[in-house]
C-alpha positions as CSV (number, residue, x, y, z in Angstrom):
1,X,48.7,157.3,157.6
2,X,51.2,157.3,154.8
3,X,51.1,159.8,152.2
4,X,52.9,159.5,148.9
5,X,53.8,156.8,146.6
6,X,56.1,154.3,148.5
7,X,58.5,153.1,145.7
8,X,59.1,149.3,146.8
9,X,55.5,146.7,147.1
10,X,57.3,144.9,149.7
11,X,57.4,146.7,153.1
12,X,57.0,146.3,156.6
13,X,54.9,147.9,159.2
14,X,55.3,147.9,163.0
15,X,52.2,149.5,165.5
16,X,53.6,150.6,168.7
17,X,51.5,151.3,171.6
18,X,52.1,153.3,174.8
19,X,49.1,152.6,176.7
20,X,48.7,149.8,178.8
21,X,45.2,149.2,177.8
22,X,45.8,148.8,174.9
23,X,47.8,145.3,175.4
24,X,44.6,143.9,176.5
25,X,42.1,143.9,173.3
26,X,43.0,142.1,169.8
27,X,45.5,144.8,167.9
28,X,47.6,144.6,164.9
29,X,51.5,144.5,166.0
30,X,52.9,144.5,162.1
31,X,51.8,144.2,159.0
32,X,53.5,143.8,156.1
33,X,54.1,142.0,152.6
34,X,57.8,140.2,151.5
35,X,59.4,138.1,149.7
36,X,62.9,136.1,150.7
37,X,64.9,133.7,148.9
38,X,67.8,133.0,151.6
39,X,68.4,130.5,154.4
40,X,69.0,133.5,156.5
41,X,64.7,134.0,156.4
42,X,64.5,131.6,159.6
43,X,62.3,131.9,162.9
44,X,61.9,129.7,166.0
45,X,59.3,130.2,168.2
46,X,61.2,129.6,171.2
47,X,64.0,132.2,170.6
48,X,61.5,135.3,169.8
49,X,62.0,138.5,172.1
50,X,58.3,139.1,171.6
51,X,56.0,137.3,174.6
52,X,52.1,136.8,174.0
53,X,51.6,137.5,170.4
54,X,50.3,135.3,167.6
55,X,51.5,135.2,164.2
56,X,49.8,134.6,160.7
57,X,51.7,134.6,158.0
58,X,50.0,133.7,154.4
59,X,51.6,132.4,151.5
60,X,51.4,134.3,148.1
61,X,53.2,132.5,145.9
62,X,56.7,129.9,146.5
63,X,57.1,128.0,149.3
64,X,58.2,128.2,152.8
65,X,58.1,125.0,155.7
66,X,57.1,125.4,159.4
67,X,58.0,123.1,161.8
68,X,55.2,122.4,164.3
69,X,56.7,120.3,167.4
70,X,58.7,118.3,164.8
71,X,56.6,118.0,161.9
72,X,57.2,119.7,158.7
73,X,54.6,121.4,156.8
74,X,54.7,122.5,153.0
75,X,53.7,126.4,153.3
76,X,52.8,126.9,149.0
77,X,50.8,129.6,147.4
78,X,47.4,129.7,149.1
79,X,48.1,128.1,152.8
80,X,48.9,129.8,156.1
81,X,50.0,129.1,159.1
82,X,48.6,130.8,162.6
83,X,51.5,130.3,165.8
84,X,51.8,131.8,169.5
85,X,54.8,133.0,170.5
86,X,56.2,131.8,172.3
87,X,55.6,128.0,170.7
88,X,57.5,124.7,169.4
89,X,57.7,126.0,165.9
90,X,60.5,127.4,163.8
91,X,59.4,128.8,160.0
92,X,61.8,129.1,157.7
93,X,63.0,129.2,153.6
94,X,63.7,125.9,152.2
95,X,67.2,125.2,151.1
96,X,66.3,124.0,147.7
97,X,63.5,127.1,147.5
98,X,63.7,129.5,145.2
99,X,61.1,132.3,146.0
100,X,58.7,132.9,149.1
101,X,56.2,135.6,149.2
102,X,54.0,136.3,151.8
């Protein structure tokens, strides 16, 4: 539980869990909300440390692109994108964006 204001609305939020059990039900691994505007804001499936997870990611507002086994998708305001890791897919900030937020 967090207590206190937190002074930025972008953050990020990793749960950690030390029972074993606990890898077998549906759980939360992060959460969080950000925004990027650099190249450097790029993720392929195939090169992730993390092994049997699934990531959603939804749009806010800009525009990323996902790359699903070689075809690009438009991520705007109001889409998402659900991917296994690991997976043929690499999501990423366009070089001609100028904003993502999700």
């Amino acid at each position: 539980m967090l207590s206190g204001p937190i002074e930025s609305k972008y953050c990020n939020i990793g749960f950690r869990f030390k029972e074993n059990h606990l890898n077998r039900v549906v759980g939360i691994h992060s959460l969080g909300r950000e925004r990027v505007n650099c190249s450097s804001y790029d993720w392929d499936g195939m090169q992730r440390d993390e092994k049997g997870k699934i990531i959603f990611q939804y749009t806010l507002s800009g525009m990323g692109e996902i790359d699903i086994a070689g075809k690009i998708y438009l991520l705007p305001s109001g889409t998402a994108f659900l991917v296994d890791i690991p997976s043929r897919h690499r999501y990423y900030f366009p070089e001609k964006g100028e904003d993502w937020e999700f």
